[in-house]
C-alpha positions as CSV (number, residue, x, y, z in Angstrom):
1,X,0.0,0.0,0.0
2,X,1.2,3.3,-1.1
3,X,2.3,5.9,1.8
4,X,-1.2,7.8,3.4
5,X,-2.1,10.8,2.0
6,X,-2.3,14.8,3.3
7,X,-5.7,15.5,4.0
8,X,-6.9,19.0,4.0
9,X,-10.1,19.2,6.1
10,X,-11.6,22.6,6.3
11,X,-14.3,23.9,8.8
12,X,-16.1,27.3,8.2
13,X,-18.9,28.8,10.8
14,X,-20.1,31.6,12.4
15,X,-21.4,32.1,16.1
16,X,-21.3,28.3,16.2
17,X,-20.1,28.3,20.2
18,X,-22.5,25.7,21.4
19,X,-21.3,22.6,19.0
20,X,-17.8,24.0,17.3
21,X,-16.4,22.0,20.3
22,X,-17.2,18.9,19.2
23,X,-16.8,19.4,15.9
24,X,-13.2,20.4,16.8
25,X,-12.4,17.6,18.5
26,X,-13.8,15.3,16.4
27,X,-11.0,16.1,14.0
28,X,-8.2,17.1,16.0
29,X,-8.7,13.7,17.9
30,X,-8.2,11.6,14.7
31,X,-4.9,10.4,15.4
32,X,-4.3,11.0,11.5
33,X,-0.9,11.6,11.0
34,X,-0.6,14.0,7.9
35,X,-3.7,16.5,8.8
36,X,-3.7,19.9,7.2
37,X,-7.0,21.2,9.7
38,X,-7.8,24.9,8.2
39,X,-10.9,26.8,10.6
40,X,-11.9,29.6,9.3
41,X,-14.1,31.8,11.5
42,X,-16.4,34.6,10.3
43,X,-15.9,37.2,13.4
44,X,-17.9,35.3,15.6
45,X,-19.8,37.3,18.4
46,X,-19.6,34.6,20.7
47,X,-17.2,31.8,21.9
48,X,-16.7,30.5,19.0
49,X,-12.9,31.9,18.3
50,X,-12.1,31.2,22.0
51,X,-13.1,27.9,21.9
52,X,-11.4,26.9,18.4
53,X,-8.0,29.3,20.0
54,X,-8.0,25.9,22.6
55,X,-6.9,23.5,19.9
56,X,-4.6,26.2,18.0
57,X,-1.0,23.4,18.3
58,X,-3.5,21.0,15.9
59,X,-4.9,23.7,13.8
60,X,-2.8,24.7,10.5
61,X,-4.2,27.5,9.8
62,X,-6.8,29.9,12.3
63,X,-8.6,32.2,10.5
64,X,-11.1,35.0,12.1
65,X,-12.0,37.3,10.2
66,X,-15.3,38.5,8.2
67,X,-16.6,36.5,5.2
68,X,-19.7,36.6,3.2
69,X,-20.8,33.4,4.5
70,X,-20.3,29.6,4.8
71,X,-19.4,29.0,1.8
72,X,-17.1,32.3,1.0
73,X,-15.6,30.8,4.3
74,X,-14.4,27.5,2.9
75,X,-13.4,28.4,-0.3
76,X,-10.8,30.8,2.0
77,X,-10.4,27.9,3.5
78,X,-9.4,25.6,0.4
79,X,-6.9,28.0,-1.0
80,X,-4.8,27.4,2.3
81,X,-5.2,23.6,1.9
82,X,-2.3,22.2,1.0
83,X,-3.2,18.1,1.0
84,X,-3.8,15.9,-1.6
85,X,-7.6,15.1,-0.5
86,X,-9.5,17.5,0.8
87,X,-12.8,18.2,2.8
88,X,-14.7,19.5,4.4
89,X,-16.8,19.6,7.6
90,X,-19.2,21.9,8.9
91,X,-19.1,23.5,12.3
92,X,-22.0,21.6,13.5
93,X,-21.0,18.3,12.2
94,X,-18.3,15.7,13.5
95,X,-16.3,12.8,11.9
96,X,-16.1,9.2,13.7
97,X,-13.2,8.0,15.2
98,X,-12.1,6.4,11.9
99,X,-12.7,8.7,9.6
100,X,-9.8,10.4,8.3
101,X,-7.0,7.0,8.8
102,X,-10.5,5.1,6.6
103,X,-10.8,7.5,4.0
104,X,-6.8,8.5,4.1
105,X,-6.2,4.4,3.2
106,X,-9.2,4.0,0.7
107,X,-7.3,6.5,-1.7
108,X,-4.1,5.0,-1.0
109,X,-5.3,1.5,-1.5
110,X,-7.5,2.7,-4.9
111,X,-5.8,5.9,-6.7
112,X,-8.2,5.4,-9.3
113,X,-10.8,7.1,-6.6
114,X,-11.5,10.8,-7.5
115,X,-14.7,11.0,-4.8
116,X,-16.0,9.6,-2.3
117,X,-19.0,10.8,0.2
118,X,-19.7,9.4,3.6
119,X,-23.4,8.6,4.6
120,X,-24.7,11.0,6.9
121,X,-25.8,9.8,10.6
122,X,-27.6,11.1,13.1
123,X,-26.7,11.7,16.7
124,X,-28.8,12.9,19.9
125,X,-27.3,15.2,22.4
126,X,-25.5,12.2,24.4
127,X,-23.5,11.3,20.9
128,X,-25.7,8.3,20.5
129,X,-25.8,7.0,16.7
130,X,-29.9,7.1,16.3
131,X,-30.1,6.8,12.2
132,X,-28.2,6.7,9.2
133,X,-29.3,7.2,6.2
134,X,-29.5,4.8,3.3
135,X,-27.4,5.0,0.4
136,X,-29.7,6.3,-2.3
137,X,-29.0,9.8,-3.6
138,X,-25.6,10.3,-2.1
139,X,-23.8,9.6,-4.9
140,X,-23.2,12.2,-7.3
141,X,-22.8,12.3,-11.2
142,X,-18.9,13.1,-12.4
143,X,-20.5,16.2,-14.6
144,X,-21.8,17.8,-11.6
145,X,-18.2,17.4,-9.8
146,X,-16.5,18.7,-12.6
C-alpha cells in the first residue's frame, strides 16, 4: 500500500459556540498523521474563536475574520489547503473515530478514486448514533463534480 495521503479538512462557521467543540475535537482527535486542519471563522460574536484558539497546536491555519458566508468561508479555507484530498466539515457536524485514517487508506489503496462521500448519521445530544441514512442519492454524477 502506497504511503497515506495529506488531508486537508476545512471547517467554516459563524457564532457556532454551542457545537464547534465537538466538531473540533472530532477532528483534532483523529490520530491521523498528515492532517492539514484549516478553521476559518467569520468574526464570531460569541465563543466560538475562544473555543477553536484551545486546539490552536493542531490547527494549521486559524482564521477569524469576516466572510460573506459559509461558503465564502471555505473556499478561503481551500486556497490554504495544501493536501492531496481535501474536505470538508461543517461546524456543527463531527467525523467518527475512523474517519480520516479510513478514508486516508481508501485512496491509498484505490488511486483510481476521485470521490467519495460518507453517509450521513444522526446523533442525539449524548452522541448516540440514532439513524443513518441509506445509500440512495448520495452519490453524485462526475459532470456535476466537474
Amino acid at each position: 500500500m502506497s504511503e497515506l495521503p495529506r488531508i486537508s479538512v476545512v471547517t467554516s462557521c459563524f457564532n457556532a459556540a454551542p457545537l464547534v467543540d465537538d466538531t473540533l475535537r472530532s477532528v483534532t482527535s483523529q490520530g491521523y498523521g498528515s492532517l492539514d486542519y484549516i478553521f476559518v471563522d467569520g468574526a464570531s460574536t460569541d465563543d466560538t474563536l475562544a473555543i477553536a484558539q484551545r486546539y490552536a497546536r493542531s490547527i494549521t491555519h486559524l482564521v477569524s475574520e469576516p466572510d460573506s458566508g459559509q461558503y465564502h468561508g471555505i473556499q478561503k479555507g481551500m486556497a490554504l489547503a495544501t493536501g492531496e484530498l481535501m474536505a470538508w466539515l461543517n461546524g456543527d457536524d463531527v467525523y467518527l473515530p475512523w474517519t480520516l485514517a479510513l478514508v486516508g487508506e481508501l485512496f491509498a489503496r484505490f488511486p483510481q478514486v476521485s470521490w467519495i462521500v460518507g453517509t450521513p448519521s444522526y446523533m442525539n445530544e449524548a452522541g448516540v448514533c440514532t439513524r443513518v441514512s441509506g445509500n440512495s442519492g448520495t452519490a453524485y454524477p462526475q459532470h456535476f463534480i466537474r
